[in-house]
C-alpha positions in Angstrom: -15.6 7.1 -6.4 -15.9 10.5 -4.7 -12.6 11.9 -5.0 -10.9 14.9 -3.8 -7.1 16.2 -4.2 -5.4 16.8 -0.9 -2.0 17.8 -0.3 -0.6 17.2 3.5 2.9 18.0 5.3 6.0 15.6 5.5 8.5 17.1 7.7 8.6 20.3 5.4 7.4 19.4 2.3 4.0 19.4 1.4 3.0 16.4 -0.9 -0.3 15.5 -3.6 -2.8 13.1 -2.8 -6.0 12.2 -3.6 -8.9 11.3 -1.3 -11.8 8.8 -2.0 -14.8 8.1 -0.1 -17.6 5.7 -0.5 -20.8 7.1 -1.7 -22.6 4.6 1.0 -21.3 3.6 3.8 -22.9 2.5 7.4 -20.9 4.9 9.8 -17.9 6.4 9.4 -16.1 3.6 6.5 -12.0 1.8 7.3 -9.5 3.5 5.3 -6.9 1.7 3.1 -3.4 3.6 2.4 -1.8 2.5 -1.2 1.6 3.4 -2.0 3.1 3.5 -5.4 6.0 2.3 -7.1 9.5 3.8 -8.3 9.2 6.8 -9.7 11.6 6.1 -12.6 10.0 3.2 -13.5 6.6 5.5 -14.3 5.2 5.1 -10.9 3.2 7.8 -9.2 -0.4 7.6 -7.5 -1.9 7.0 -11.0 0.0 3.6 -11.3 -2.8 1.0 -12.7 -1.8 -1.3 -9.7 -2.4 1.6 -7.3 -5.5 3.0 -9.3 -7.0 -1.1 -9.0 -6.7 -0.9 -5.3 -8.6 2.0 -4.6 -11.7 1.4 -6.8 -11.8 -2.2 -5.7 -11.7 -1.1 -2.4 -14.2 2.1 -2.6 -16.7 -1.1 -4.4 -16.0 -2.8 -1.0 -17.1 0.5 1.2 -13.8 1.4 2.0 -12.2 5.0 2.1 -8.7 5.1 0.2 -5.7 7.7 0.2 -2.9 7.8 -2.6 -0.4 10.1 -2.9 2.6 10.9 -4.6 6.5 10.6 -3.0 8.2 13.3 -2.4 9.9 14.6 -5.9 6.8 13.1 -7.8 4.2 14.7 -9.5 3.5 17.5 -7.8 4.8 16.5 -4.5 7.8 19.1 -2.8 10.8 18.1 -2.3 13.5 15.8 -4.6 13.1 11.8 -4.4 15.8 9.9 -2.5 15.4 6.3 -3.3 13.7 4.9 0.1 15.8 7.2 2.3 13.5 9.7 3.0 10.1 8.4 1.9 9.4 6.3 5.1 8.4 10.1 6.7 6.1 10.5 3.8 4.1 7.4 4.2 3.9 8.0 8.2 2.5 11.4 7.4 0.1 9.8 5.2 -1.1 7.4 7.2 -1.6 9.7 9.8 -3.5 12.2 7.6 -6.1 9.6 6.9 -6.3 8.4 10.2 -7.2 11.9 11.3 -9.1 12.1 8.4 -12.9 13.8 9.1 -15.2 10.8 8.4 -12.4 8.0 8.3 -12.4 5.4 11.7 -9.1 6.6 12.4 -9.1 2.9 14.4 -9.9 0.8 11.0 -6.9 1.9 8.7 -5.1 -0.3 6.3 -1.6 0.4 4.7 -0.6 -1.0 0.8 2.2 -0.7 -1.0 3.4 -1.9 -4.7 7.1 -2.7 -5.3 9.0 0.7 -3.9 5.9 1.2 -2.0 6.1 -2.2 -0.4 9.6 -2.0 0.1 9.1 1.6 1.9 6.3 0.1 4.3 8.7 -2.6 5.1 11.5 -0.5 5.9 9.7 1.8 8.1 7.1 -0.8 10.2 8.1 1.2 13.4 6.9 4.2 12.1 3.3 2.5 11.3 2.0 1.1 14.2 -1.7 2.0 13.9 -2.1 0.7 10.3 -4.3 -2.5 11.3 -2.8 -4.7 8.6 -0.7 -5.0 5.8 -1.1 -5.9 1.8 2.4 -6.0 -0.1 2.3 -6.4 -3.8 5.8 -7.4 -5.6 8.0 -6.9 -2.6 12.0 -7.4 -2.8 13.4 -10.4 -0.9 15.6 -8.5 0.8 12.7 -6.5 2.0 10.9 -9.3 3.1 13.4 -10.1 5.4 13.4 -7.6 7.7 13.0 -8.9 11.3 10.4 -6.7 12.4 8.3 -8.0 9.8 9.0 -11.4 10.2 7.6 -11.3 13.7 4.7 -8.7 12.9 1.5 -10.3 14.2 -0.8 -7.9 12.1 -3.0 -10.0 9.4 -0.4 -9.6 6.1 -1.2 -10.7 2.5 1.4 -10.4 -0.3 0.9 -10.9 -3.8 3.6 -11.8 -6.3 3.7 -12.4 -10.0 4.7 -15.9 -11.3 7.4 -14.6 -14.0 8.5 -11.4 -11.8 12.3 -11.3 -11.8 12.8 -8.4 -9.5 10.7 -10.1 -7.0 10.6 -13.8 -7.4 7.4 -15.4 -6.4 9.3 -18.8 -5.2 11.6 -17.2 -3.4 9.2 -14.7 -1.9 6.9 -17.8 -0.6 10.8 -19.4 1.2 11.0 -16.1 3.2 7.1 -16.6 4.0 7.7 -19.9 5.6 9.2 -17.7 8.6 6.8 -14.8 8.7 4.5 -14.8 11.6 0.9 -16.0 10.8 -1.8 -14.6 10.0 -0.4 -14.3 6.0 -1.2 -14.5 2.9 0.5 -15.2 0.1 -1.1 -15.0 -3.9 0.8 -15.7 -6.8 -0.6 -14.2 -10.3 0.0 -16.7 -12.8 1.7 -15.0 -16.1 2.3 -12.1 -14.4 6.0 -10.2 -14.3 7.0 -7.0 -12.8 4.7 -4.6 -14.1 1.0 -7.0 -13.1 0.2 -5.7 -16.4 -3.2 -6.9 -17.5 -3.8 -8.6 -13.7 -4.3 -5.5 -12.0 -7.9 -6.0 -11.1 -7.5 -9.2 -10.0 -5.0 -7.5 -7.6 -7.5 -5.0 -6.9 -9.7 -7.6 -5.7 -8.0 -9.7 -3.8 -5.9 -6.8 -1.8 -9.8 -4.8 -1.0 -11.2 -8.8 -0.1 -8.5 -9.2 2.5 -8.6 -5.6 3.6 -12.3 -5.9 4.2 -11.9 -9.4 6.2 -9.1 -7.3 8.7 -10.9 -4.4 9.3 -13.9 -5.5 10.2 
C-alpha cells in the first residue's frame, strides 16, 4: 500500500490517520472508511481487524482511511466512551470524501466492535457513505431504528463463539433490517477475530467492491 499519515480536525481537536492509495487504479479509486475498536481493549487504527480491511481492500483498488479516536494514539483530545466519537467519524468521512484523488461519490464506511457501534449510533451524521460493513456489532446497537430501515447495501460479520456480540442473536435482529444485507458468521471465532482476520479482510473489501461500483 502507499500510505501517508494525515491528521484532520474534529470540532477542535485534531486527530491521526493514515491514508492509503492503490498504486493502480482506473480513475480516481472508491474510498473505504474503517473504524477501530475500544481503546481499552488495545484498539487503535493498528488493530489487526482494522489493518485486514485496508490491505484487502487497497488489493481490490480501493483507497482506505483509518484513524485513531479522539484520546488514542496520537489523536487530541480525552476518549469518552461513544459520546463524543460520532463527530470524529463524520469528520473522517468527510476528509476522505474531499480527499484529492478519492471519488468523493464512491465512499464506504467500516467499523469493528466500538467502531461499529459508533457508526450505528451516529447514521444521521453519515449520509454520503454509500454502504455499510459492521464487524462484531452490539445487539443493542443493532437495533437502532434508523438502521433497521437503512436501505444502503449492509454486510455484518460476527464470530460464532463471540459473547459480547452473539452471532445468533445478531442474525434475530437481522430478520428486521431492511434488505440489501449481509450477514457472515466466522466459525471459531470470539471477540477478538483472532486468527480470522483476513478472511474478514476479504469478505468486508469483496462486498465493498460489489457496492461501489
Amino acid at each position: 500500500m502507499r500510505q501517508a499519515a494525515i491528521s484532520f480536525r474534529s470540532k477542535r481537536l485534531t486527530l491521526d490517520g493514515v491514508l492509503s492509495t492503490p498504486e493502480q487504479s482506473n480513475g480516481d479509486p472508491a474510498a473505504v472508511l474503517v473504524c477501530h475498536s475500544h481503546p481499552t481493549l488495545g484498539g487503535s487504527m493498528s488493530d489487526p481487524v482494522v489493518m485486514a480491511i485496508c490491505q484487502a481492500a487497497d488489493g481490490a483498488g480501493m483507497a482506505t482511511l483509518r484513524f485513531n479516536f479522539r484520546g488514542v494514539g496520537e489523536s487530541e483530545g480525552k476518549f469518552t466512551n461513544g459520546e463524543e466519537e460520532g463527530h470524529d467519524v463524520k469528520a473522517a468521512l468527510d476528509t476522505l470524501r474531499k480527499w484529492p484523488g478519492i471519488d468523493g461519490d464512491r465512499v464506504a464506511i467500516a467499523g469493528y466492535s466500538l467502531g461499529a457501534a459508533i457508526i450505528l449510533d451516529d447514521l444521521k451524521r453519515l449520509k454520503r457513505a454509500q454502504a455499510i460493513a459492521l464487524v462484531a456489532p452490539t445487539v443493542a446497537s443493532l437495533r437502532n431504528p434508523k438502521f433497521v430501515g437503512d436501505k444502503r447495501p449492509k454486510l455484518v460479520v460476527a464470530g460464532q463463539n463471540d459473547k459480547v456480540a452473539p452471532s445468533l442473536e445478531l442474525q434475530r435482529e437481522l430478520d428486521a433490517v431492511r434488505q440489501p444485507v449481509k450477514f457472515a458468521e466466522m466459525l471459531g471465532a470470539d471477540h477478538s477475530m483472532k486468527g480470522h482476520e483476513a478472511e474478514i479482510g476479504r469478505l468486508v473489501s469483496e462486498f465493498m467492491g460489489d457496492a461501489l461500483r
